[in-house]
TIMILUM-100340 format. One record per residue (C-alpha): x, z, y; residue in one letter. Coordinates in steps of 0.05 Angstrom, whole numbers, padded with zeros to 5 digits, always signed. Example, Ala and Ser with C-alpha at 12.3 -4.5 7.8 and 13.67 -1.06 7.14 Angstrom:
<nodes>
+00246+00156-00090a;+00273+00143-00021s;
</nodes>
This chain:
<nodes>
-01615+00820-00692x;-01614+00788-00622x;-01572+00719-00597x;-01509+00746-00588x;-01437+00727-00619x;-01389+00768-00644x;-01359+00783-00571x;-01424+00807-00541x;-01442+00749-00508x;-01505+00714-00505x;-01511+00650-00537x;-01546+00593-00510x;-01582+00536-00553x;-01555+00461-00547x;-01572+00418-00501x;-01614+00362-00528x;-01597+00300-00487x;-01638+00229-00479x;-01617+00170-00515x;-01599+00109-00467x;-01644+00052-00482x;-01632+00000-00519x;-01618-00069-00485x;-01673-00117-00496x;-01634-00191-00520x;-01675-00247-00547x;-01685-00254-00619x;-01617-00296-00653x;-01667-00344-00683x;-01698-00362-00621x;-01636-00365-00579x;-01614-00407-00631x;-01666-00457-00636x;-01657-00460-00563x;-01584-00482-00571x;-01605-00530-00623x;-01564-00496-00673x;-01607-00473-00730x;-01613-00547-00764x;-01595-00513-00841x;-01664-00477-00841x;-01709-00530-00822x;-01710-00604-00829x;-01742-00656-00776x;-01804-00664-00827x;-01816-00588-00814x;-01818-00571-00875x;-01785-00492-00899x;-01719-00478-00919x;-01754-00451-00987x;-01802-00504-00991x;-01741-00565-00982x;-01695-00520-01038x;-01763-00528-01087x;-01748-00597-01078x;-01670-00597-01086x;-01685-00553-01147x;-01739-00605-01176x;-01695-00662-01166x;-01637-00636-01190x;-01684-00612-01258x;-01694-00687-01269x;-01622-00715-01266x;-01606-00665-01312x;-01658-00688-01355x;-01644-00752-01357x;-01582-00744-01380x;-01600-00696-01438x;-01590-00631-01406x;-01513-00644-01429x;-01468-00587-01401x;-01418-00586-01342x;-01453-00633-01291x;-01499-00576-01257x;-01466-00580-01188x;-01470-00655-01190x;-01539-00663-01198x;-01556-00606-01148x;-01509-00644-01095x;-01532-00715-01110x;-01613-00683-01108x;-01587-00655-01038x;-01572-00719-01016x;-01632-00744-01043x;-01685-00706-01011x;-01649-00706-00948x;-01656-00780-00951x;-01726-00775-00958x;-01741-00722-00907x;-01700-00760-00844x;-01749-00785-00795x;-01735-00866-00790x;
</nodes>
């Protein structure tokens, strides 16, 4: 069988063509340290965003056992342990 289509002429194979290239940008995160805008992952003790939630999370564990672990006031005590350790990590 040779390349041919039904009409008797020859085919020819696609044309493979070159992607453009990307645009390189800065990373977001560094752009937006730059711009002073990424304050919610990092606090001015430089501490992690994962490392200052351990502490929400620890806090918040505590209120809730000193009041006997009673139901309903979950969001309070993670709030108020928010407030908290935020208080403690500002620079003074």
């Amino acid at each position: 069988m040779n390349a041919t289509t039904n009409k008797g002429k020859p085919t020819t194979p696609p044309v493979k063509r070159r992607a453009a290239p990307k645009k390189r940008t800065a990373p977001k995160k560094a752009a937006a340290r730059k711009a002073g805008a990424d304050k919610s992952t990092t606090s001015p003790v430089n501490i992690s965003a994962e490392e200052r939630w351990r502490m929400v999370a620890t806090a918040a564990y505590h209120r809730a056992e000193q009041r006997g672990f009673a139901p309903g006031h979950e969001v309070e005590d993670w709030l108020d342990a928010e407030k908290e350790i935020d208080a403690v990590l500002r620079p003074r």
